[in-house]
C-alpha positions as CSV (number, residue, x, y, z in Angstrom):
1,X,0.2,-5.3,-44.3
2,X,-1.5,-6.7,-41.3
3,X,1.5,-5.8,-39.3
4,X,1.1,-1.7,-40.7
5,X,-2.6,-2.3,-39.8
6,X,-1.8,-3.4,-36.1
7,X,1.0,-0.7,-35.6
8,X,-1.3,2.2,-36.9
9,X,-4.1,0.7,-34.4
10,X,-1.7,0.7,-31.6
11,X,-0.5,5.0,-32.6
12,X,-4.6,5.3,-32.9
13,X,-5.1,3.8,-29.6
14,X,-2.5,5.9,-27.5
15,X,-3.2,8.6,-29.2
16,X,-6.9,8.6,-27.7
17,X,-5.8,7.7,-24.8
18,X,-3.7,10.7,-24.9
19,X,-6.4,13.1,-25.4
20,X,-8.3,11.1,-22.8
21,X,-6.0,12.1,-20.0
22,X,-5.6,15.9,-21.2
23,X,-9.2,15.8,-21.1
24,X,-9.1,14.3,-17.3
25,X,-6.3,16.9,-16.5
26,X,-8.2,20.0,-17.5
27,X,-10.5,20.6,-14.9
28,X,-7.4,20.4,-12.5
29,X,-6.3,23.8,-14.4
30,X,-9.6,25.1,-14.1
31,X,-11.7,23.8,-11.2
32,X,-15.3,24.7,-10.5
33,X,-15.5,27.0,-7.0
34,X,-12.0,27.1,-7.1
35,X,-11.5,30.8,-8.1
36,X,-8.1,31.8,-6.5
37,X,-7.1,29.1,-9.1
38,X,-9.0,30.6,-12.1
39,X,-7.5,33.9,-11.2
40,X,-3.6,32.4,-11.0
41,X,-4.1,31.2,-14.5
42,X,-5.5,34.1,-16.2
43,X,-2.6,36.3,-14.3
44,X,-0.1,33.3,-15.5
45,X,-1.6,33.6,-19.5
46,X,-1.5,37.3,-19.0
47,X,2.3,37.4,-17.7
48,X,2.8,35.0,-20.7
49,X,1.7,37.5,-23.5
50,X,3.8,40.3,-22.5
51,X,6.7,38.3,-22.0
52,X,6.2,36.8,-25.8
53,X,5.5,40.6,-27.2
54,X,9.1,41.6,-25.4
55,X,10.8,38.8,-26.9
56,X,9.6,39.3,-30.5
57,X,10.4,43.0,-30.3
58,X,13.9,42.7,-29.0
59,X,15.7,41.6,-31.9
60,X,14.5,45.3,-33.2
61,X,17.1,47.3,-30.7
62,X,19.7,44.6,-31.8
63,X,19.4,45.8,-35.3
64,X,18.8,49.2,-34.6
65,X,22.2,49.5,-32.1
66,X,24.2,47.3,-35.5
67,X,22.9,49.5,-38.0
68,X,24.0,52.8,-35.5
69,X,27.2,51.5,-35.1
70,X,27.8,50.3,-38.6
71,X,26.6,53.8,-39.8
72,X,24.1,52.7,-41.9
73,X,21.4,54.8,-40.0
74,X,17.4,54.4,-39.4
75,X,14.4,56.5,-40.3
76,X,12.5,55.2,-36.9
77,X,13.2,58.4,-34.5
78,X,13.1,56.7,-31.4
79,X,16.0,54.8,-32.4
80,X,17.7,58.1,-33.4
81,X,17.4,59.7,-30.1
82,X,18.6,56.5,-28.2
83,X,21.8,56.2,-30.2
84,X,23.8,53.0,-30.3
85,X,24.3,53.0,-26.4
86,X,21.1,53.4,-26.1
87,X,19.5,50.5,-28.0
88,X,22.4,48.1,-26.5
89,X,21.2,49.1,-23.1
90,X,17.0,48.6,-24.3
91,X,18.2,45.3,-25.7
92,X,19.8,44.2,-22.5
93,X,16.5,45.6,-20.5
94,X,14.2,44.2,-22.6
95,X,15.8,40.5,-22.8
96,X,15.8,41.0,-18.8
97,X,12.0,41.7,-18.9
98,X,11.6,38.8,-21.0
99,X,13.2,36.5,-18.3
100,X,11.7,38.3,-15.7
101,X,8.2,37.9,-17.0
102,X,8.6,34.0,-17.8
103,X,9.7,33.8,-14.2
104,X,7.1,35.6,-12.6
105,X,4.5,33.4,-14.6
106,X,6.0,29.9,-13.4
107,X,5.4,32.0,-10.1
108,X,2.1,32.5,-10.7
109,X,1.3,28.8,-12.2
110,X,3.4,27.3,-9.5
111,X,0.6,27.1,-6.6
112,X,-1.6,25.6,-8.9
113,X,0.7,23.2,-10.2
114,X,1.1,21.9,-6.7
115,X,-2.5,22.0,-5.9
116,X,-3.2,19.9,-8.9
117,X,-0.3,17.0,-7.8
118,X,-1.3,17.2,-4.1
119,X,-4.9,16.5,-5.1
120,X,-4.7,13.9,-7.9
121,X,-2.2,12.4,-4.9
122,X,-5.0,12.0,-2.5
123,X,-8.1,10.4,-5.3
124,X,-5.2,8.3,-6.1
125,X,-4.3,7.1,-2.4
126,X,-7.8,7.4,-1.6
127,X,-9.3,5.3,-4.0
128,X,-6.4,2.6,-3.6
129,X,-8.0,2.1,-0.4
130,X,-11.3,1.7,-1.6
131,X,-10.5,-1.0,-4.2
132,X,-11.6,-4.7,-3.4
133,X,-9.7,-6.8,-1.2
134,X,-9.6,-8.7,-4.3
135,X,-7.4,-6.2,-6.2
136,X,-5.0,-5.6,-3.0
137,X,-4.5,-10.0,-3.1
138,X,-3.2,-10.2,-6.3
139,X,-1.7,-6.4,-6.1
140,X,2.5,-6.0,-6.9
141,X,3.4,-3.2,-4.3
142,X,6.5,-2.4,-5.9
143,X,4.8,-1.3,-9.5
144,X,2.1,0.1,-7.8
145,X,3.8,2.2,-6.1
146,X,5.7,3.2,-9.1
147,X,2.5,4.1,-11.3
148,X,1.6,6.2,-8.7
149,X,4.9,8.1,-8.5
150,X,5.6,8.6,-11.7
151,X,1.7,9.6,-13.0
152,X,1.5,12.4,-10.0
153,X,4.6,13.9,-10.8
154,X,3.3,14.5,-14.6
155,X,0.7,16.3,-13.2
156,X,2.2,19.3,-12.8
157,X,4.4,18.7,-16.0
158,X,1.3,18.2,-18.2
159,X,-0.3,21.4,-16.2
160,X,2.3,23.7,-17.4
161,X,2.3,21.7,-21.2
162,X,-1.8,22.8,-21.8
163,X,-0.9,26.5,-20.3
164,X,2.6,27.3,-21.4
165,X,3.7,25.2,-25.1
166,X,1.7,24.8,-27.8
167,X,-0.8,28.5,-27.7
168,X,2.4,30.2,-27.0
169,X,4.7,28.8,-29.3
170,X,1.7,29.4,-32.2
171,X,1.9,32.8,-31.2
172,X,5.3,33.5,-31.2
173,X,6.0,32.0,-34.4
174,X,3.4,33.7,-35.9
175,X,4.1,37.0,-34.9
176,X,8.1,36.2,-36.0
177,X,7.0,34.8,-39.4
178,X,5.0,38.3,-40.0
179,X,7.7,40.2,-39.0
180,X,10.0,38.3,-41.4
181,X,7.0,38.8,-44.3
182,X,6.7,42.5,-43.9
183,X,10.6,43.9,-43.2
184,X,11.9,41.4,-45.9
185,X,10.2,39.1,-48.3
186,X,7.8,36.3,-48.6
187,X,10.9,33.7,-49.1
188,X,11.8,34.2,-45.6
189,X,8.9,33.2,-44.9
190,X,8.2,30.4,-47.3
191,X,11.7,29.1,-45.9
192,X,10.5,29.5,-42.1
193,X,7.0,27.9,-42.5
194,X,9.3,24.6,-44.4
195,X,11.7,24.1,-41.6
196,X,9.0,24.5,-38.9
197,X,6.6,21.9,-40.5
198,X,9.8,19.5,-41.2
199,X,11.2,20.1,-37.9
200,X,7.8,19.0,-36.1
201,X,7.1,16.3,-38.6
202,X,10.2,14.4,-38.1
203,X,10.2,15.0,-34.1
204,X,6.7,13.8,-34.2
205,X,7.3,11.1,-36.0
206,X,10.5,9.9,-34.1
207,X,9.0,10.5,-30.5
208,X,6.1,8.1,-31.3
209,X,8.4,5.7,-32.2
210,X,10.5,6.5,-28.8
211,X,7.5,6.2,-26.5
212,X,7.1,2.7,-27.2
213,X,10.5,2.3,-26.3
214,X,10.8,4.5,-23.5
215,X,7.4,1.9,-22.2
216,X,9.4,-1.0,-22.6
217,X,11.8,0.8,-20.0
218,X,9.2,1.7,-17.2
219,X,7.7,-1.5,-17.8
220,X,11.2,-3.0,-16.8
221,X,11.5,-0.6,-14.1
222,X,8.5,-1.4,-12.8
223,X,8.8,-4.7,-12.7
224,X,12.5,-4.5,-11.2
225,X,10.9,-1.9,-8.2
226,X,8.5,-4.8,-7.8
227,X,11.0,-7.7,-7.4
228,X,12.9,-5.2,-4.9
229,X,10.4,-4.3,-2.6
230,X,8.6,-7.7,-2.4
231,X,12.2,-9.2,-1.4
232,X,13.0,-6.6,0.9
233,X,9.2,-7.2,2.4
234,X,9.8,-10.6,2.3
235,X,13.7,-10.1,4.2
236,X,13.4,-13.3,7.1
237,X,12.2,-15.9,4.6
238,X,14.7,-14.8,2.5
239,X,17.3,-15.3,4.8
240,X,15.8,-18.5,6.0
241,X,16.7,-20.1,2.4
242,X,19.9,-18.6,2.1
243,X,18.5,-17.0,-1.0
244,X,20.3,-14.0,-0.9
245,X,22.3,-15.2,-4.2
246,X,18.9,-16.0,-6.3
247,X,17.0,-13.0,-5.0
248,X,19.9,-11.0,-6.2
249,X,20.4,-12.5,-9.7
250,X,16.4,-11.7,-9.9
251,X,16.9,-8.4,-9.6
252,X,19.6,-8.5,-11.9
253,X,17.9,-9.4,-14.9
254,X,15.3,-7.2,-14.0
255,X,17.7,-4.3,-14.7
256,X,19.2,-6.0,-17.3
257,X,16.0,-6.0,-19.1
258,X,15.9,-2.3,-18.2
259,X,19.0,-1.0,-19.2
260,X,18.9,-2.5,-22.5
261,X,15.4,-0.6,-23.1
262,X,17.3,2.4,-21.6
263,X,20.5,2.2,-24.1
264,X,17.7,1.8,-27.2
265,X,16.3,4.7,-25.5
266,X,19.6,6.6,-25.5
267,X,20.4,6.0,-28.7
268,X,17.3,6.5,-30.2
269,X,17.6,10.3,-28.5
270,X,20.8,10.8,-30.1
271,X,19.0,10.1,-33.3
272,X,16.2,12.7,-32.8
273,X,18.7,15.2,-31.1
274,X,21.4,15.3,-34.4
275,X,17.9,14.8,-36.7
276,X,16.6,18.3,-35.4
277,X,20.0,19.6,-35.3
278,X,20.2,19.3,-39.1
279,X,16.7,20.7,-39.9
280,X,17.5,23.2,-38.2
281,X,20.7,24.3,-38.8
282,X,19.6,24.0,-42.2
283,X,16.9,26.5,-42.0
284,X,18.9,28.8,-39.9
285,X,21.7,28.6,-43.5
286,X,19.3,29.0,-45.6
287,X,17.9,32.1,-45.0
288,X,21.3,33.7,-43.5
289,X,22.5,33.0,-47.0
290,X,19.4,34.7,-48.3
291,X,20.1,37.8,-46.3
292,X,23.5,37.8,-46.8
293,X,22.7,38.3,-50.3
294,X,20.3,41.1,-49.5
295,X,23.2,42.7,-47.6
296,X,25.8,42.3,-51.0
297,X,23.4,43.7,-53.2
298,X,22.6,47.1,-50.6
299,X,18.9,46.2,-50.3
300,X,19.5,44.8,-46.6
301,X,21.6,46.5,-43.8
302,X,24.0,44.2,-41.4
303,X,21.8,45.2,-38.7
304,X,19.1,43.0,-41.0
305,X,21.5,40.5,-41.5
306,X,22.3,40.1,-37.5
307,X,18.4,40.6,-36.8
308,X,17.7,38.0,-38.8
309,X,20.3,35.5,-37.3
310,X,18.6,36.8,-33.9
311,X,14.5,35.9,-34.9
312,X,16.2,32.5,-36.8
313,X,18.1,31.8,-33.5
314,X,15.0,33.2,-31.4
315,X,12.4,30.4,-33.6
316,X,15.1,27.9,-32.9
317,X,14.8,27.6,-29.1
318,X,11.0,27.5,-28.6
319,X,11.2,24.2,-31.6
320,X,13.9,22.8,-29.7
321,X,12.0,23.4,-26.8
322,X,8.7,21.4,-28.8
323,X,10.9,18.7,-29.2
324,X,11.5,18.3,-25.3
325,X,8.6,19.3,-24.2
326,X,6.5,16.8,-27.1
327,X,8.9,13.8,-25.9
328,X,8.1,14.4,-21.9
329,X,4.6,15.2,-23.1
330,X,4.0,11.6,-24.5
331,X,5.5,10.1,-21.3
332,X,3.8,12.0,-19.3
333,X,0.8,10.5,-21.1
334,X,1.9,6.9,-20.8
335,X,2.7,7.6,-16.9
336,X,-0.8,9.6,-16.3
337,X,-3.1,7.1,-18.3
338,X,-1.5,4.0,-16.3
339,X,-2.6,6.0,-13.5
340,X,-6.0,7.2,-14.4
341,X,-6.2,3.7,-15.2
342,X,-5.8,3.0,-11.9
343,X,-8.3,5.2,-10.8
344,X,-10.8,3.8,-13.3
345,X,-10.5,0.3,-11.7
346,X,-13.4,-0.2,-10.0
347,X,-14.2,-0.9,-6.4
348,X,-16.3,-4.6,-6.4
349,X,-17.5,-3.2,-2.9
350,X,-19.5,-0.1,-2.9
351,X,-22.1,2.0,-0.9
352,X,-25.5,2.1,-2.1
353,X,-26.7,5.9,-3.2
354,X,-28.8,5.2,0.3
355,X,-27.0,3.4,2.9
356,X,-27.4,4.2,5.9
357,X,-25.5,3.7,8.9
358,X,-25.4,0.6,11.4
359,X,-27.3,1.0,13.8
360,X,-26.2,-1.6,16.9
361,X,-28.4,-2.1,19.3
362,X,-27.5,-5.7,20.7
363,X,-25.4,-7.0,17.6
364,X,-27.3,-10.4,16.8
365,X,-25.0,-11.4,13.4
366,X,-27.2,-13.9,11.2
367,X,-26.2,-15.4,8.3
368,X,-29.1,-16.7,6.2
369,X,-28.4,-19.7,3.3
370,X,-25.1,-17.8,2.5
371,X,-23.3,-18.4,-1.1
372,X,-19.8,-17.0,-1.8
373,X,-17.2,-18.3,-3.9
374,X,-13.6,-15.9,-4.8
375,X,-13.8,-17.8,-8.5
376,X,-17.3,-18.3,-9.4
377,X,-16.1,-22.1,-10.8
378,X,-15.1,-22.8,-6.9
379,X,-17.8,-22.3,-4.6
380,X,-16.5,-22.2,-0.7
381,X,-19.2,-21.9,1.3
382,X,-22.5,-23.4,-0.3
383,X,-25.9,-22.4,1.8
384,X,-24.3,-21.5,5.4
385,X,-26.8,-20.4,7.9
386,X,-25.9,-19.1,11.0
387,X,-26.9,-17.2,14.3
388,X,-24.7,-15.6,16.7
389,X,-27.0,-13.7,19.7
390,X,-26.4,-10.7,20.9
391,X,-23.0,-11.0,23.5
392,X,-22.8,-14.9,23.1
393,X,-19.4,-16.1,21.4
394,X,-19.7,-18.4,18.4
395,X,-16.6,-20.3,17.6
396,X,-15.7,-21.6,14.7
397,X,-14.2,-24.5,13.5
398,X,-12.9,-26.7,10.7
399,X,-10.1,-27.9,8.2
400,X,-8.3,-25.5,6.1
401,X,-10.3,-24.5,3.2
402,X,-13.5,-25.0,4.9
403,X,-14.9,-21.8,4.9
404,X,-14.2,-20.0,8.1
405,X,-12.0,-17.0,7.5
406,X,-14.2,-16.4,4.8
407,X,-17.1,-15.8,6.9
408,X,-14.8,-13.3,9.2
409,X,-14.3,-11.3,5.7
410,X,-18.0,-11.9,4.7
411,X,-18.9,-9.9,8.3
412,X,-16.5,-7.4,7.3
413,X,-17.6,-6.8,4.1
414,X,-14.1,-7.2,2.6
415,X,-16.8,-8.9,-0.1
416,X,-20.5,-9.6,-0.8
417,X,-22.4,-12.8,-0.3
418,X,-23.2,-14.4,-4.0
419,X,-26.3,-14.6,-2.8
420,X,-28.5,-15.1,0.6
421,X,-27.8,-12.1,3.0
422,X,-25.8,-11.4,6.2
423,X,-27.5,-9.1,8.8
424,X,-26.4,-7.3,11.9
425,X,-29.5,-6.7,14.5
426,X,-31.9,-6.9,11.0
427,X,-29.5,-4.8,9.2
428,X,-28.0,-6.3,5.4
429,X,-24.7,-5.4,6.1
430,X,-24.9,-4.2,1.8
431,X,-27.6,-1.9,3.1
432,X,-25.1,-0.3,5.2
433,X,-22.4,1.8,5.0
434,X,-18.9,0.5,5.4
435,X,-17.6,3.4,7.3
436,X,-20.4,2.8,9.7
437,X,-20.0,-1.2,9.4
438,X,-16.3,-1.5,10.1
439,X,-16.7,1.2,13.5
440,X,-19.0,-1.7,15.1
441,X,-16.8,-4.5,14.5
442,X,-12.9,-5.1,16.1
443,X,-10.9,-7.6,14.4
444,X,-7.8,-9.5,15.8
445,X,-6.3,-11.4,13.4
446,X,-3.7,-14.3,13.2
447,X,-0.8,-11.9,12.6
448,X,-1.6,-8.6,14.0
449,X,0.7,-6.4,11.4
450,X,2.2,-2.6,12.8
451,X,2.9,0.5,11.0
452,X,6.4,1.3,11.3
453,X,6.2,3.9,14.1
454,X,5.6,4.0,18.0
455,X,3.4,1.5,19.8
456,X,1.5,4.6,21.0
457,X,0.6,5.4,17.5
458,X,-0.5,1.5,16.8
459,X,-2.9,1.3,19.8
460,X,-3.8,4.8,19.4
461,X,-4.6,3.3,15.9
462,X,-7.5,1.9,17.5
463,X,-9.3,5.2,17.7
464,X,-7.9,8.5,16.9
465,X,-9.2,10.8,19.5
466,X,-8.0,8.6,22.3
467,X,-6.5,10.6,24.8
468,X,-3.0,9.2,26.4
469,X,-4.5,7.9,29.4
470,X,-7.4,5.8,27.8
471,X,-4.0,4.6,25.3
472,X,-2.4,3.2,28.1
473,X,-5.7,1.9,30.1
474,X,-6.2,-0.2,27.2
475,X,-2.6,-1.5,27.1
476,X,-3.3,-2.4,30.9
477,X,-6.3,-4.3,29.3
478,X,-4.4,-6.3,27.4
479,X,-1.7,-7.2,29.9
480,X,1.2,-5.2,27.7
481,X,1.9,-2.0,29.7
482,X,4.1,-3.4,32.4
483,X,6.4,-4.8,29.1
484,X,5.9,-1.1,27.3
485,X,7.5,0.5,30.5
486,X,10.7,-1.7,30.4
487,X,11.6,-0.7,27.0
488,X,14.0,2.8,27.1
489,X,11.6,4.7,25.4
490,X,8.6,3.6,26.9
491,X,5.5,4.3,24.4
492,X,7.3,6.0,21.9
493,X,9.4,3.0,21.2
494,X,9.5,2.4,16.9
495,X,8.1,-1.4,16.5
496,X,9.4,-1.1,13.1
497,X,8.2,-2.6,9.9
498,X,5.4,-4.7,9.8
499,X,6.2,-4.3,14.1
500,X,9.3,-7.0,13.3
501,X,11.3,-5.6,16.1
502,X,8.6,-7.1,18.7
503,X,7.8,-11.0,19.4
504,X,4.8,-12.5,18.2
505,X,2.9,-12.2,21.9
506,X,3.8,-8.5,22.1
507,X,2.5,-7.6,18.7
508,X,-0.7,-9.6,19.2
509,X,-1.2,-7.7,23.2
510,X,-0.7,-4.5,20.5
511,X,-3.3,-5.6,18.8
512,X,-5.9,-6.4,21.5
513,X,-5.2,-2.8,23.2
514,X,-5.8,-1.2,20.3
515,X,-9.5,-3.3,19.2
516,X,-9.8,-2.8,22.9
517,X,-9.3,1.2,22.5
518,X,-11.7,1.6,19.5
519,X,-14.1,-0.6,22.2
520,X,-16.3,-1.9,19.3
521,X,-20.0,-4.2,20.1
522,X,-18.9,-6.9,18.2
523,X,-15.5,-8.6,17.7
524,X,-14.0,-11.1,15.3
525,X,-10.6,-13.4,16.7
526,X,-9.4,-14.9,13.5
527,X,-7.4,-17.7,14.7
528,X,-5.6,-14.6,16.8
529,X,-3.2,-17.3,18.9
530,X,-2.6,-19.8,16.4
531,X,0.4,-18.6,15.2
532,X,1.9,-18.2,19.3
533,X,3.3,-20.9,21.3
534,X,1.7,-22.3,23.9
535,X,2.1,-20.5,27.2
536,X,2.1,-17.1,25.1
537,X,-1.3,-18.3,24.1
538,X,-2.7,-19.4,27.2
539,X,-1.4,-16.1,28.8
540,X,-3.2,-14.1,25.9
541,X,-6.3,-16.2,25.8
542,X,-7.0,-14.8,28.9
543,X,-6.7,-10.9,27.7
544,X,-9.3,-12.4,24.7
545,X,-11.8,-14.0,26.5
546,X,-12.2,-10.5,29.1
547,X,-12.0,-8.8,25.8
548,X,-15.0,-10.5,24.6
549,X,-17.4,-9.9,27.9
550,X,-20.5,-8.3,26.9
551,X,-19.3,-8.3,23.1
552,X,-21.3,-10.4,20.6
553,X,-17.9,-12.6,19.5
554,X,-17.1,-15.0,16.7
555,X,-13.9,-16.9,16.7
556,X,-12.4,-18.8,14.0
557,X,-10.1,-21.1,15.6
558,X,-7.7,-24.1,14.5
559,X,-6.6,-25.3,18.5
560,X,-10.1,-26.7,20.0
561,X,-8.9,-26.3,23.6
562,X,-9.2,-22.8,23.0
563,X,-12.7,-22.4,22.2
564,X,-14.2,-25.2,24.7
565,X,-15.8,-22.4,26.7
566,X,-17.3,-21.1,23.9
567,X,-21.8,-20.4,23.9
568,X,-22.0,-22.5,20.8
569,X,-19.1,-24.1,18.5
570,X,-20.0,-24.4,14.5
571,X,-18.1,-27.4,12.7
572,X,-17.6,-26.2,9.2
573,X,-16.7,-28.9,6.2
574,X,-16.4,-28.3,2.9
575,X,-18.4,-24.9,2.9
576,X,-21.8,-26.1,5.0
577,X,-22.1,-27.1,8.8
578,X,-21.5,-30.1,9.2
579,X,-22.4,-29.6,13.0
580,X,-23.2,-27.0,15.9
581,X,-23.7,-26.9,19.7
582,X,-21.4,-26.5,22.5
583,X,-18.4,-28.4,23.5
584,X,-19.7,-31.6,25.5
585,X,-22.3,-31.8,23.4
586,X,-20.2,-32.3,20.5
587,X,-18.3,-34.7,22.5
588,X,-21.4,-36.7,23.5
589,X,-22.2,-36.9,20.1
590,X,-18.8,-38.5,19.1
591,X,-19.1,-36.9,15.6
592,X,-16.8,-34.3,13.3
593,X,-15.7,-32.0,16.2
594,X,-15.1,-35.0,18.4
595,X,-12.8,-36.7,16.2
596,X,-10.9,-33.7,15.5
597,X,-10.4,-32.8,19.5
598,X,-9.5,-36.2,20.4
599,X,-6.9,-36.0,17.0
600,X,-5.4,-32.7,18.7
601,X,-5.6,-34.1,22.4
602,X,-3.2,-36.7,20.9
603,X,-1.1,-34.6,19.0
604,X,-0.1,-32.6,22.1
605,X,-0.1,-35.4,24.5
606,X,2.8,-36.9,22.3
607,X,4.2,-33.5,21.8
């Protein structure tokens, strides 16, 4: 019993989140200001209706050109005058018409169809990027990406479901089932209305059953999309560990997973398919047998008999069509409310309703008795208070776990301070907008990552109206434009993925042209050389440090020799400051940064 109870919960539950996300599709089908769009759907209904009122009346010159041919005559003069020819020909023009017509309204529909898909495309994209930076951490690419393919292509699916199925079909069964009650009797009828009602019962009932199946399946094919894509993203550390094997046999039972969802899907179709086939068929028997009857005892003609095969054959397709279109309907669902679900995730980091923009005027950063934890249980920096003056350069320093990237995303507004505040020239940076925010500030991180295209589109990155020549005035900047000239292609050489097809040094100099290029007041080096060998760092420690005149500058740093020359030095431990002040000071004071200098002095002397 509980289990009943829990399985007619679960059919409750999708089916209001069913009518949930017809009720979030809607206003794509009829958008406010949008009237080309209102006009296309009232042209597409309209297109609709005549093609239904052909297709009802057609069976009409079937029976009429039967009955002239049989001899059995008509009392309707039009039919008279066309003769048997005649009514073949106006049944061959009008089941044209019919075609024609449905085509021209998927003509119609089709623009805003596309509209619809393109749009929902773009919130979706859009908003993706708005979400927290705690979302995108814990984020599977693969099945993202999957949600969001397969929800925008039911878009257009679902569009043309509200417009084109259910009204129409009504209609056309409705105006066949009078046609049946007035040119023959009410048990063609009664026989009509049983097979319809059984026919969409039993392909009701089965489909809900399906869907939960057919979910298994996208949830295994999500999952193996997910397992593929993170491998291939992860391609050198999979080769590192020789784990071609394991990241194969991974994948494998992935699909394994999905293919036996997708033979319980198979089958189960199979089921439905030879289920309708016999409700059907059975209807369609049951009243040829009735009019066959009619036809024996003279009350019916054999162009009744064949008309009647043609409305029984004619109800037929639209239910078969109910049955297709109900099954890709409830998927369609499933896909479109994982992705409206998407889209209802909210972002932790949002604009006030009055945020106004940064203002820079020096870009003094202060952090006042700052709080921040990622898990509220696990507090990482407890009180910090900080100021970095306008064009001095603030380094700082500390073991891992400290604190200090934190700070860099803190500044960035990748999240908000649990409490205390962090100001720019006065400015909370939550008072602020992010747009505005992220324009003043340049980042150069520890691993500069590329877009798979040309290194003139990854510096141009930088700023987007940059004409060629500032492009390649910043790669001069940052000592990478001799290099770019050696390659065959020059600046429109592809770095590839994640820029894998340069060396560490030459995707960091891409970097620090294109922070240069957007030419920002303040700039944050998070630990941008710790990941490059020596002499590459030295060489591109130089291209930071004449990046950073006349910039206020913070630097998170792991190698002290790095920062010496910094305008104060901030010793982070265990989320507070455990001391400040610049390099021989700290020396002098033989204390937490001086241990930890003379520790690395060591380490490379015996290196």
């Amino acid at each position: 019993m509980k289990q009943l109870k829990h399985t007619a919960s679960n059919l409750n539950d999708d089916q209001l989140n069913g009518w949930r996300t017809i009720r979030r599709v809607v206003p794509y089908l009829w958008p406010e200001g949008q009237s080309w769009v209102k006009r296309r759907v009232v042209l597409a209904l309209a297109t609709l209706f005549v093609a239904k009122l052909i297709a009802v009346g057609t069976p009409l010159f079937y029976k009429g050109a039967v009955d002239a041919l049989a001899g059995d005559g008509s009392e309707n003069a039009m039919f008279l005058a066309l003769g048997a020819v005649g009514l073949t020909i106006a049944y061959g023009l009008a089941r044209l018409m019919n075609v024609g017509f449905q085509q021209l309204r998927d003509v119609i529909f089709a623009a805003v169809g596309q509209r619809a898909l393109r749009q929902l495309a773009l919130e979706t994209f859009t908003h993706i990027h708005r979400l927290s930076m705690r979302y995108h951490i814990t984020r599977k690419t693969g099945g993202l990406s999957r949600i969001i393919e397969r929800g925008v292509k039911g878009v257009e699916f679902l569009l043309r479901f509200l417009l084109f199925s259910i009204g129409p079909l009504v209609l056309e069964l409705l105006m066949i089932s009078v046609i049946l009650f007035f040119l023959f009797d009410v048990w063609y009828l009664a026989v009509v209305v049983l097979t319809i009602a059984l026919y969409v019962w039993f392909t009701f009932a089965v489909t809900e059953w399906r869907v939960k199946i057919r979910k298994e399946m996208n949830d295994q094919d999500t999952d193996a999309n997910q397992k593929a894509i993170d491998s291939l993203l992860n391609f050198e550390t999979v080769k590192y560990f020789g784990a071609e094997a394991r990241e194969a046999e991974r994948y494998d039972q992935s699909m394994e997973k999905y293919v036996a969802a997708a033979l319980k899907t198979s089958y189960t179709l199979a089921f439905l398919n030879f289920g309708q086939s016999i409700l059907i068929t059975g209807g369609l028997a049951a009243v040829m047998v009735m009019a066959a009857i009619g036809v024996q005892n003279g009350a019916l003609t054999v162009g009744d008999f064949v008309m009647v095969n043609a409305y029984m054959i004619q109800i037929t397709m639209p239910l078969n069509f109910l049955g297709t279109v109900y099954r890709e309907i409830r998927q369609a669902l499933v896909d479109m409310g994982e992705m409206f679900g998407l889209l209802e995730q909210p972002a932790e980091v949002q604009d006030k309703v009055d945020a106004k923009s940064l203002v820079v005027t020096g870009g003094a950063v202060r952090l006042d008795d700052v709080l921040f934890g990622y898990d509220a249980a696990r507090p990482i920096l407890k009180g910090v208070s900080l100021v970095v003056y306008a064009g001095e350069t603030v380094a700082i320093v500390g073991p891992s776990g400290s604190g200090k990237s934190t700070i860099g995303r803190l500044l960035f507004r990748f999240y908000d301070v649990g409490d205390g505040a962090l100001t720019i020239d006065g400015q909370d940076v939550r008072d602020v907008t992010q747009d505005s925010l992220h324009a003043q500030i340049g980042v150069v991180p520890q691993d500069t990552v590329l877009f798979n295209d040309t290194i003139l589109y990854n510096i141009a990155y930088g700023r987007a109206d940059a004409s060629k020549a500032e492009i390649v005035e910043a790669a001069k900047a940052a000592k990478i434009h001799d290099f770019i000239l050696t390659l065959p292609d020059g600046y429109d050489t592809t770095v590839g993925e994640r820029g894998l097809k340069l060396s560490g040094g030459e995707k960091q100099r891409v970097g620090i042209a294109r922070t240069l290029l957007k030419n920002p007041p303040i700039l944050l080096l998070d630990e941008a050389t710790s990941a490059l060998d020596s002499e590459t760092e030295r060489d591109i420690q130089d291209s930071l440090r004449e990046m950073s005149q006349g910039r206020t500058t913070i630097t998170i740093a792991h190698r002290l020799s790095t920062i010496a020359d910094a305008d104060q030095i901030v010793v982070l431990e265990n989320g507070v400051i455990a001391e400040h002040g610049r390099h021989d000071d700290l020396l002098e004071r033989d204390g937490r940064y001086a241990s930890m200098w003379h520790r690395q002095m060591q380490d490379e002397e015996a290196a």
